[in-house]
LOMIRO-217410 format. One record per residue: residue in one letter; x, y negated, z of N, C-alpha, C, O, CB in turn. Coordinates in steps of 0.1 Angstrom, whole numbers, plus 5000, padded with zeros to 4 digits. Glycine has a CB too. Example, Ala and Ser with C-alpha at 12.3 -4.5 7.8 and 13.67 -1.06 7.14 Angstrom:
BEGIN
  type   n_x   n_y   n_z  ca_x  ca_y  ca_z   c_x   c_y   c_z   o_x   o_y   o_z  cb_x  cb_y  cb_z
     A  5132  5057  5078  5123  5045  5078  5132  5033  5078  5142  5033  5085  5113  5045  5090
     S  5128  5022  5071  5137  5011  5071  5129  5000  5079  5134  4989  5080  5141  5006  5057
***
This chain:
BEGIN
  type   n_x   n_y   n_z  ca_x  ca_y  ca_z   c_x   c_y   c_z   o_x   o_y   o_z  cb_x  cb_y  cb_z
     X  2030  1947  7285  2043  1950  7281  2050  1959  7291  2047  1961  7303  2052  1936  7280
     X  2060  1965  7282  2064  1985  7291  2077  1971  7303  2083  1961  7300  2079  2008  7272
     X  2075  1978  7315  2088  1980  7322  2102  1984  7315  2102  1996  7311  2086  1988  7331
     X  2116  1976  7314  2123  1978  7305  2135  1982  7319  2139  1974  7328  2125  1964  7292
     X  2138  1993  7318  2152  1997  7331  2166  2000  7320  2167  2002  7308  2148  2016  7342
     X  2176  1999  7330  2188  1999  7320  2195  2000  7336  2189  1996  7346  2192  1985  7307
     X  2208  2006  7335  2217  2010  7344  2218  2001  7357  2207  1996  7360  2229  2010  7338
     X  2225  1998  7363  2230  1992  7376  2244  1992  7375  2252  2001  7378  2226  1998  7389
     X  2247  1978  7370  2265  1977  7370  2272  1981  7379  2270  1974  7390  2271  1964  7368
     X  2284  1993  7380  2290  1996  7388  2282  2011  7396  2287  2016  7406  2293  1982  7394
     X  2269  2016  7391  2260  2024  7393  2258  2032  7386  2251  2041  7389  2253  2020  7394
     X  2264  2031  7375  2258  2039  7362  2259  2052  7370  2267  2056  7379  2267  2038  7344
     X  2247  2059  7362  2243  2077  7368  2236  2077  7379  2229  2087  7383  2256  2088  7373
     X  2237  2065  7385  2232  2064  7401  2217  2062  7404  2209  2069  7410  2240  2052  7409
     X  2216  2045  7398  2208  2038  7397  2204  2029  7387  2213  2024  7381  2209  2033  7405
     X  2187  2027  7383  2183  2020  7372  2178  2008  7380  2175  2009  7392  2173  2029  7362
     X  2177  1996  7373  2167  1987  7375  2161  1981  7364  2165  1981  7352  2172  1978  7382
     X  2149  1977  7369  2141  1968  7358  2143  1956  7352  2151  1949  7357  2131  1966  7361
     X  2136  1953  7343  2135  1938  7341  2127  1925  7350  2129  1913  7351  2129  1938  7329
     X  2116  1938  7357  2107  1932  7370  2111  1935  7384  2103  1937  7394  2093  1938  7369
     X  2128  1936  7386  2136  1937  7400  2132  1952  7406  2136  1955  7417  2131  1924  7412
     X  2125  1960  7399  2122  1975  7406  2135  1982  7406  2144  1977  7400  2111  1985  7398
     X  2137  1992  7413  2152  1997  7416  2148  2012  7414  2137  2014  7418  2159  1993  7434
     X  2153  2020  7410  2151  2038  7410  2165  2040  7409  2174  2035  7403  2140  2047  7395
     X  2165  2054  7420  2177  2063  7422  2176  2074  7412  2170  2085  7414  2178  2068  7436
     X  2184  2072  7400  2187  2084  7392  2192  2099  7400  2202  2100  7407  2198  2079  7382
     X  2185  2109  7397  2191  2121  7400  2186  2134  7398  2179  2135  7388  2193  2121  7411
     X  2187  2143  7404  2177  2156  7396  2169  2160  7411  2173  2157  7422  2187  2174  7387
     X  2159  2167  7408  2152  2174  7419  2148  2194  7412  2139  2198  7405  2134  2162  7423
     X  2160  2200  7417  2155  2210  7416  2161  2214  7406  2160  2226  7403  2143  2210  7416
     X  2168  2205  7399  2173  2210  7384  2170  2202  7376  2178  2199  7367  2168  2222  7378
     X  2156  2197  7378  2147  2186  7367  2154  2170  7370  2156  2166  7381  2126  2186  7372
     X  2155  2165  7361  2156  2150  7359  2143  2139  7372  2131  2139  7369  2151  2149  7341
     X  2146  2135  7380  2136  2125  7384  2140  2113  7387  2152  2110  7388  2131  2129  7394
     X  2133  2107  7388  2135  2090  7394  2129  2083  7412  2119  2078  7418  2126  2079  7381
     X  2135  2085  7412  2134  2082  7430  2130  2065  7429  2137  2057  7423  2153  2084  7440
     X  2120  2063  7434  2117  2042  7434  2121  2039  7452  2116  2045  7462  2092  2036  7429
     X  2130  2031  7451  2135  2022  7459  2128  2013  7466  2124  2004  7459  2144  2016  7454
     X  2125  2013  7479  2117  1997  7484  2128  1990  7488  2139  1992  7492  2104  1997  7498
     X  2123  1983  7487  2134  1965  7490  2132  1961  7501  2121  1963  7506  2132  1951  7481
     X  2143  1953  7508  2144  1946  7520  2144  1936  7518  2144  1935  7506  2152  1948  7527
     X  2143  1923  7524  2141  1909  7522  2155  1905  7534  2153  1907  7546  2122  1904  7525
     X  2164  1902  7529  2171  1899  7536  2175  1884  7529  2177  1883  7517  2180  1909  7537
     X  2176  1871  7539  2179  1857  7534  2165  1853  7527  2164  1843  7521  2193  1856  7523
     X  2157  1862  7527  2148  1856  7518  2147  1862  7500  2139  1859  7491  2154  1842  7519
     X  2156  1869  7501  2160  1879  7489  2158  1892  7486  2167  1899  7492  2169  1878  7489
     X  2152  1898  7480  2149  1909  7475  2161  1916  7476  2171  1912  7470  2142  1907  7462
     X  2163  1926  7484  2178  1934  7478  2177  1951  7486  2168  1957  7493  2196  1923  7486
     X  2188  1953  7482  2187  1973  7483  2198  1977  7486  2207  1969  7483  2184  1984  7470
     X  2202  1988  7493  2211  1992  7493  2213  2004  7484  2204  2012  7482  2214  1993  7504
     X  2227  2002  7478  2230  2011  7472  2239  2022  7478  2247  2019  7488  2233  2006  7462
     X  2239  2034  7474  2253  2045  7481  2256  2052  7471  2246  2057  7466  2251  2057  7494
     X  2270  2055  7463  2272  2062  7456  2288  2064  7459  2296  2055  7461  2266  2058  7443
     X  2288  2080  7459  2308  2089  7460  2307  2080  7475  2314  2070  7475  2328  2082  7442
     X  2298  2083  7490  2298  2084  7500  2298  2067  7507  2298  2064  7519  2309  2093  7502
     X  2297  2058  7496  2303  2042  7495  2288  2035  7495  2283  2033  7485  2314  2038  7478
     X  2283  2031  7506  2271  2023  7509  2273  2006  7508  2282  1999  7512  2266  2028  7527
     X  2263  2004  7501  2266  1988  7498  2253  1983  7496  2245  1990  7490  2275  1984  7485
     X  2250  1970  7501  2242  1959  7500  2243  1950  7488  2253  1944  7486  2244  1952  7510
     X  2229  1949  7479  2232  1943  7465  2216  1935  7467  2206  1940  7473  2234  1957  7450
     X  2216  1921  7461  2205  1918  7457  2201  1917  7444  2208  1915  7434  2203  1910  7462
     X  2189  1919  7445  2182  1920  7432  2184  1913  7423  2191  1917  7414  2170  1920  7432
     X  2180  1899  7424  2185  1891  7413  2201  1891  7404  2202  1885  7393  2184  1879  7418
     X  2211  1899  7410  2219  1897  7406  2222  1908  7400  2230  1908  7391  2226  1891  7413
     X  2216  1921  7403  2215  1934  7393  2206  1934  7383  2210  1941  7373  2211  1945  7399
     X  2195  1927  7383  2186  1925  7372  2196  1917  7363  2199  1923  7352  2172  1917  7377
     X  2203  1905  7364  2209  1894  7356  2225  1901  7351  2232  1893  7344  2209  1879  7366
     X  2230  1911  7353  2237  1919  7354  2235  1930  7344  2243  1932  7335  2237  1922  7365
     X  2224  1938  7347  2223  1945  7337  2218  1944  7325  2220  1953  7316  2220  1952  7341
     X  2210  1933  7325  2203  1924  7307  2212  1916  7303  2214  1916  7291  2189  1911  7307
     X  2219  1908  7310  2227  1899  7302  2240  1895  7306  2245  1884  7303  2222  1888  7300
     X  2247  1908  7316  2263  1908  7315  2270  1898  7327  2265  1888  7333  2267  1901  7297
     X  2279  1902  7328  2287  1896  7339  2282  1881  7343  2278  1872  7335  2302  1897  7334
     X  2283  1878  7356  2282  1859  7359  2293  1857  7359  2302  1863  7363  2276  1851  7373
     X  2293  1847  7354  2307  1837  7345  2311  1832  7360  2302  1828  7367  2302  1820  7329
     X  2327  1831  7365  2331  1820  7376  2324  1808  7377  2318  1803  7368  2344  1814  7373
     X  2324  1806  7384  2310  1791  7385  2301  1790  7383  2298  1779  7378  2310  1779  7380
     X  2291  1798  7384  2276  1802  7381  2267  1807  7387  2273  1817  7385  2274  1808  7374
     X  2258  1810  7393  2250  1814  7400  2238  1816  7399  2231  1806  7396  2249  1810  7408
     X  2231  1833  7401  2214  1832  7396  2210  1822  7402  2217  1818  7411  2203  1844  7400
     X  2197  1815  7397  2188  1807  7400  2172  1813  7394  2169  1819  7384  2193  1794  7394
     X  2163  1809  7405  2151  1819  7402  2143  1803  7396  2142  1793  7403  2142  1832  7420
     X  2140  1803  7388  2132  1793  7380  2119  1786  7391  2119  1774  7394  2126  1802  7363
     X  2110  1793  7395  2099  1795  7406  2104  1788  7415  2100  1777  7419  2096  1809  7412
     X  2118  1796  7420  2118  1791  7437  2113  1803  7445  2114  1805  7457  2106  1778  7441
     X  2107  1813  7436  2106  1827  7449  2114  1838  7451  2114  1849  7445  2096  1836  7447
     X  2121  1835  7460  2135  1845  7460  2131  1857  7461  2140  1864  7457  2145  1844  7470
     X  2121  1862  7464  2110  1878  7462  2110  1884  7447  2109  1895  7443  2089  1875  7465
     X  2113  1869  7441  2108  1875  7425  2116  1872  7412  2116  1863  7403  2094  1868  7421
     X  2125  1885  7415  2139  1887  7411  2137  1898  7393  2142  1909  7390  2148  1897  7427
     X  2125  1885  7383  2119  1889  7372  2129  1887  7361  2131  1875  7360  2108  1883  7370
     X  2136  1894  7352  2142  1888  7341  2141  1872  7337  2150  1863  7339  2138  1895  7331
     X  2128  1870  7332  2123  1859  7329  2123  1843  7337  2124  1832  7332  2113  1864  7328
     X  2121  1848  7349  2123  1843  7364  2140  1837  7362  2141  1825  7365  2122  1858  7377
     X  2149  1843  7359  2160  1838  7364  2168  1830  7352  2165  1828  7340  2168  1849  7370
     X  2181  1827  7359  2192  1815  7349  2199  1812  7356  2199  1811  7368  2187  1801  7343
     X  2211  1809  7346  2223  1806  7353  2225  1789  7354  2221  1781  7346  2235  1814  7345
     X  2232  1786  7367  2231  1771  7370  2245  1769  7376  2249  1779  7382  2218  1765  7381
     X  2250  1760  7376  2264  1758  7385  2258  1759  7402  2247  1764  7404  2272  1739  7382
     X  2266  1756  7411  2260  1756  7428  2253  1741  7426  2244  1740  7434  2275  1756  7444
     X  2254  1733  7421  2253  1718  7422  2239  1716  7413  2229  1710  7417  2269  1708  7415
     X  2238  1722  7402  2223  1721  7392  2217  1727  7401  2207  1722  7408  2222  1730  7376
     X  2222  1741  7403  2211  1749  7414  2201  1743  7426  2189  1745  7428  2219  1759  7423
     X  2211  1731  7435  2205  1726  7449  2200  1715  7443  2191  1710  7450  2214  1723  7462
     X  2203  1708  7430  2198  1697  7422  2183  1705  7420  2174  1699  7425  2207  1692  7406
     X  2180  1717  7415  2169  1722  7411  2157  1722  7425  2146  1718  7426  2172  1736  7404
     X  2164  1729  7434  2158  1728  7446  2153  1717  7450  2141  1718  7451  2164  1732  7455
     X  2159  1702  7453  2159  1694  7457  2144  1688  7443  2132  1686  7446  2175  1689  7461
     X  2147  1687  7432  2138  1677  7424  2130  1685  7417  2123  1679  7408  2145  1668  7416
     X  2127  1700  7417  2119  1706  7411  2113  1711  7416  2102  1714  7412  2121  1713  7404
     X  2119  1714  7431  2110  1724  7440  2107  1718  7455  2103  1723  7466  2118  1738  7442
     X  2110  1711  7453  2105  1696  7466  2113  1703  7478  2110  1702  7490  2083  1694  7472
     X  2123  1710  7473  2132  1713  7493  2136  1705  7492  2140  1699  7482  2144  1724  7500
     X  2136  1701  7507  2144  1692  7515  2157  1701  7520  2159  1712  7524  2135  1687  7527
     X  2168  1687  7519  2181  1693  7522  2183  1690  7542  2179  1681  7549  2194  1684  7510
     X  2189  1700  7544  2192  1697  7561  2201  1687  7564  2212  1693  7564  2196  1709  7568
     X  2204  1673  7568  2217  1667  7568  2218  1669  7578  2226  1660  7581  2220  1654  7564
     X  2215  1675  7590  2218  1671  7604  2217  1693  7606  2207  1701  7604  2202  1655  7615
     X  2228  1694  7610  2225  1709  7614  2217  1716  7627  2219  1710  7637  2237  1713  7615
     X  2213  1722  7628  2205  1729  7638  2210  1727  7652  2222  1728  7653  2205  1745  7635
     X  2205  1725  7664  2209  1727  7672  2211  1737  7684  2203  1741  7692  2207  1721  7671
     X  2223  1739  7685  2216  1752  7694  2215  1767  7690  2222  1770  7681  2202  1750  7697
     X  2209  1774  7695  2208  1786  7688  2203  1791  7675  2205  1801  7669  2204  1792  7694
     X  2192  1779  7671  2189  1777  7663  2197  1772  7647  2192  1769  7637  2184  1771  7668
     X  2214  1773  7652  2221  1772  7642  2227  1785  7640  2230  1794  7648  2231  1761  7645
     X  2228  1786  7628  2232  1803  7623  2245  1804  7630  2249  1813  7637  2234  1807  7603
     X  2251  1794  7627  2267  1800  7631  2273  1795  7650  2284  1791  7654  2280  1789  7617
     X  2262  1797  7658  2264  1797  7671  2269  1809  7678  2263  1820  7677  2254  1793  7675
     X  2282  1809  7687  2284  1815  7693  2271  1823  7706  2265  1834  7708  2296  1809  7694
     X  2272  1812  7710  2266  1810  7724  2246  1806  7723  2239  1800  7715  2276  1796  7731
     X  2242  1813  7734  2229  1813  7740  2230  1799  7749  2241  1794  7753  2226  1828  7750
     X  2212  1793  7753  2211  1790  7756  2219  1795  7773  2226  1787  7780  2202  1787  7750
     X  2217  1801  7775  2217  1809  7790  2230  1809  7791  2233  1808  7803  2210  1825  7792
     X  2245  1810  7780  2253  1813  7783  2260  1796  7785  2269  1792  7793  2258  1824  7774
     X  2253  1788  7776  2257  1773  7778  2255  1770  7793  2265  1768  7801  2247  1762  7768
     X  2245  1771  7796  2241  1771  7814  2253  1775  7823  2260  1768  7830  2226  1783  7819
     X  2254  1788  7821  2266  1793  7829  2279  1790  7827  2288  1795  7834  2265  1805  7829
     X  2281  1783  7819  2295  1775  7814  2295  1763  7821  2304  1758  7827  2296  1772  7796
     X  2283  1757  7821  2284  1745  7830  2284  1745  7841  2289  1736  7848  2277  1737  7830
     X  2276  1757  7846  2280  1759  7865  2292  1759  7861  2297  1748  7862  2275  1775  7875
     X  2301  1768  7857  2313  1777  7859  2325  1761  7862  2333  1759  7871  2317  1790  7840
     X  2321  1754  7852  2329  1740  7851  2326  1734  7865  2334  1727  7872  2322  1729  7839
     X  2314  1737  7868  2311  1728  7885  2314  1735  7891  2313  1731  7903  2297  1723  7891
     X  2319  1748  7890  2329  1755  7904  2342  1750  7901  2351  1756  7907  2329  1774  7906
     X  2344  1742  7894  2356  1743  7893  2364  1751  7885  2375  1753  7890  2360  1743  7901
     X  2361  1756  7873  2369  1769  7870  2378  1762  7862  2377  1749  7862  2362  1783  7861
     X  2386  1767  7855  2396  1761  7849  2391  1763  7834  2385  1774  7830  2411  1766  7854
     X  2393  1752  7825  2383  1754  7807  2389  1767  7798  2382  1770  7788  2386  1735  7794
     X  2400  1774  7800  2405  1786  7796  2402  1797  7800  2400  1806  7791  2415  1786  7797
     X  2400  1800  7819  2395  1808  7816  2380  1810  7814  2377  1822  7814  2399  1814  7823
     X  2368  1801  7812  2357  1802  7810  2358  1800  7794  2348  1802  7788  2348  1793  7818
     X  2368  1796  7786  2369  1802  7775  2369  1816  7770  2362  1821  7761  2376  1797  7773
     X  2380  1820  7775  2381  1835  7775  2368  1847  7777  2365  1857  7771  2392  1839  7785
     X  2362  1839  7792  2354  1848  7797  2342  1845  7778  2340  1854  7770  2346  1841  7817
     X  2338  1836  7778  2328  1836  7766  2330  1837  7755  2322  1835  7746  2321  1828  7765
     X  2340  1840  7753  2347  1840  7741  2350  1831  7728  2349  1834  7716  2343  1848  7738
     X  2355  1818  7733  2355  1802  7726  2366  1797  7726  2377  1801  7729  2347  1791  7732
     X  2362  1786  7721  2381  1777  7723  2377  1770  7738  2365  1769  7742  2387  1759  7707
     X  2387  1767  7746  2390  1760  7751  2382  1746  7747  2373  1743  7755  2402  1762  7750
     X  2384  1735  7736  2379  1725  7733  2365  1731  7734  2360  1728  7745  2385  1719  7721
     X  2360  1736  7728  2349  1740  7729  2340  1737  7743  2331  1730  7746  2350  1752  7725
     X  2347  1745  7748  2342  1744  7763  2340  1727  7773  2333  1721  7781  2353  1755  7771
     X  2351  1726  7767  2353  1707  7769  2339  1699  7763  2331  1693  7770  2369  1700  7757
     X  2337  1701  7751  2324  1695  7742  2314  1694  7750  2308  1685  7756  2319  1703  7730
     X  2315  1710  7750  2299  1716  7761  2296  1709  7775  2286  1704  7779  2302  1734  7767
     X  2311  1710  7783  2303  1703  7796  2307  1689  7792  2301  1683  7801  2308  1707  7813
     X  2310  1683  7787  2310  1668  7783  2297  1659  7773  2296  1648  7768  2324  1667  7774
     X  2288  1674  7774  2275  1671  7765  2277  1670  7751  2269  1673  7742  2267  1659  7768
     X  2291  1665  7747  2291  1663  7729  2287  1674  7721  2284  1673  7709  2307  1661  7722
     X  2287  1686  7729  2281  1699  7723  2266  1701  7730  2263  1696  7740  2292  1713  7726
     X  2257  1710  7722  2246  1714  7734  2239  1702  7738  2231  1706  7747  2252  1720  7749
     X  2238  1691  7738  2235  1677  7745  2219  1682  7746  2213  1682  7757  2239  1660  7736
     X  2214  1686  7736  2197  1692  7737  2196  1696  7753  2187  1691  7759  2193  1710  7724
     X  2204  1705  7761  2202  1713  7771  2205  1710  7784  2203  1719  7793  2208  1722  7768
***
């Protein structure tokens, strides 16, 4: 069966995609019509591209341009879902729409993930300010005596924060 391409919402003239997540930059070479093919980045685990069009660079993932341009806007409260589980494989067929709650329901009992109840610790958590190395030097800084504001400032935290840390409720791993 042929590869089926159709515009890129918010792209048109720019960029085509497929029904099999391929991406081509519409344009001419020379005068002549050509199609430029796009490689993808894997960012999150997701197939996606950047796009630039009238000087305006943007980050798009695949699944949601593919589901976009076959079957029209995502409704408020909905979200692609890749049927598989392979976020690489951003296929027409491959995808569907699910609330956030069916979606991690699908993950969880179709696709055997495990959910994380206990968050990362450490740097190992996406949303950490701070390095091991800089936790260290926060706690000297506390055993010279510094005062918890300005070793806030210096690392750029709250105050409480800094309290957590040398009181172990934060960092306790370290």
């Amino acid at each position: 069966m042929a590869e089926i391409w159709k515009p890129v919402v918010g792209y048109e003239g720019f960029y085509e995609i497929s029904d099999l997540g391929n991406l081509v930059r519409v344009s001419t070479c020379g005068g002549k019509p050509c199609r430029k093919p796009r490689v993808p980045a894997i960012k999150g685990g997701y197939r996606s591209f950047h796009l630039c069009a009238h000087g305006i660079r943007r980050y798009r993932l695949a699944h949601i341009m593919v589901w976009e341009a076959f079957k029209g806007p995502i409704p408020s409260g909905l979200e692609v879902n890749h049927e598989d589980g392979n976020k690489e494989r951003p296929i027409l067929a491959n995808l569907d729409l699910l609330t956030k709650s069916e979606n991690h329901k699908h993950a969880y009992r179709v696709l055997k993930r495990t959910i994380n109840v206990r968050p990362q610790p450490g740097e190992k958590n996406g949303s950490s300010k701070l390095t091991v190395e800089q936790v260290l030097q926060i706690r000297e800084l506390h055993a010279a005596h510094w005062r918890r504001i300005d070793i806030a400032r210096k690392f750029g935290v709250s105050d409480t924060n800094i309290g957590l840390i040398t009181s172990r409720k934060k960092w306790r791993h370290i």
